[in-house]
C-alpha positions in Angstrom: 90.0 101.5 97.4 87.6 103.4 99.7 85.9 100.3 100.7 88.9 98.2 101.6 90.3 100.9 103.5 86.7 100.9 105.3 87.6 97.0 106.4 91.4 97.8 107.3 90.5 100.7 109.3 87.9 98.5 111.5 91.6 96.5 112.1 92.9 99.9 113.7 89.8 100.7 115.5 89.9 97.5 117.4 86.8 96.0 115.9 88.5 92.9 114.7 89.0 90.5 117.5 92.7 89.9 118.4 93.9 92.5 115.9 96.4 94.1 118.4 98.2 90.4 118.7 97.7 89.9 114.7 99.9 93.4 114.4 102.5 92.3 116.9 102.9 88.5 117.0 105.9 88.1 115.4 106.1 84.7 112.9 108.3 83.3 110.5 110.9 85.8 108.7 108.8 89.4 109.0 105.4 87.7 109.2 103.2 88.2 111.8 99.6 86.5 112.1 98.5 87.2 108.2 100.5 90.0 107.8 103.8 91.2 107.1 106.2 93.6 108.6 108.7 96.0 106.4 111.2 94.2 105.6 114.3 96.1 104.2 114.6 99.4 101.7 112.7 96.8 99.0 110.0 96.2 100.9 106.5 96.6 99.5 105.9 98.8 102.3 108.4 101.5 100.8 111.5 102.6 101.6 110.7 104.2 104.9 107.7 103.3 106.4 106.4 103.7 110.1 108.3 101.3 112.5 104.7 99.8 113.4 103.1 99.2 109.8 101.9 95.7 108.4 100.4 95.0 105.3 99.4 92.5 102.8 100.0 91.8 99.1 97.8 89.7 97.2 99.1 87.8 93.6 97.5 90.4 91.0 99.6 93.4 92.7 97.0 94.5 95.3 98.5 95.7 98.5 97.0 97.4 102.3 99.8 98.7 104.5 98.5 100.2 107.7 100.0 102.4 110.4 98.4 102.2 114.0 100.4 105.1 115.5 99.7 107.1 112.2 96.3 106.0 111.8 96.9 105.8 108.5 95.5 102.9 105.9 97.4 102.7 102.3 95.8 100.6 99.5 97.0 99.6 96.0 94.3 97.8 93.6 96.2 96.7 90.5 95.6 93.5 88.1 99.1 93.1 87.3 98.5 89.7 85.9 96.6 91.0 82.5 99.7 92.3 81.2 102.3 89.4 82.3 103.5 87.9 85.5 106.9 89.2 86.1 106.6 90.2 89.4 109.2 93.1 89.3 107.5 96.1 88.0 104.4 95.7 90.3 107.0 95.5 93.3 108.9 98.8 91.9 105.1 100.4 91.8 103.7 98.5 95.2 107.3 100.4 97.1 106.8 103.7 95.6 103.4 104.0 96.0 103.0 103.0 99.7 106.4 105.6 100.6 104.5 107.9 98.9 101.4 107.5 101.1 103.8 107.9 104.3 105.6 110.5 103.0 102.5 112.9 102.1 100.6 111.6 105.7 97.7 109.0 103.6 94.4 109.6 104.8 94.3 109.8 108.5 91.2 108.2 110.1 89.5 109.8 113.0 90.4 108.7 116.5 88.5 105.2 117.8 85.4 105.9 119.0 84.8 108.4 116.6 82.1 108.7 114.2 83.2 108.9 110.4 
């Protein structure tokens, strides 16, 4: 998880190119530019999650939410897929996983700029 959190931070840092439009270019539905928004008290991104997160969810139950204003990365690394494909219990675990994150503050990365 450390290691993706590494790459989603460099998002919140600024060191991905266009990464400010990719958070707030909205798309179809809650979509932005390959990410997604919360989107409702089901959401992936947990019951009540920052107003400015977006995250991503891959097929075997991985998830990254991220906060810019809370500086705050949340990942999930699962392989759902070896015990079935029913898709509801890994959202029941991906939504109270991530509001747990935001509810106990995550890890907080330093300001930009800063050394870690």
């Amino acid at each position: 998880p450390r290691a993706v959190a590494t790459i989603a931070a460099r998002w919140l840092d600024g060191r991905v190119p266009l990464a400010h439009s990719a958070f707030t270019t909205a798309g179809k539905g809650s979509h932005r530019l390959g990410w997604d928004s919360p989107s409702g008290t089901i959401s992936s991104a947990g019951a009540r999650p920052p107003a400015d997160a977006v995250g991503h969810t891959g097929f075997t139950g991985t998830s990254v939410w991220l906060s810019p204003s809370r500086r705050t990365v949340a990942v999930l690394l699962t392989n759902r897929v070896a015990y079935g494909r029913d898709p509801a219990r890994i959202r029941a675990l991906r939504h109270e996983w991530h509001q747990a994150v935001w509810d106990e503050g995550g890890e907080r990365l330093p300001p930009p700029g800063v050394a870690r």
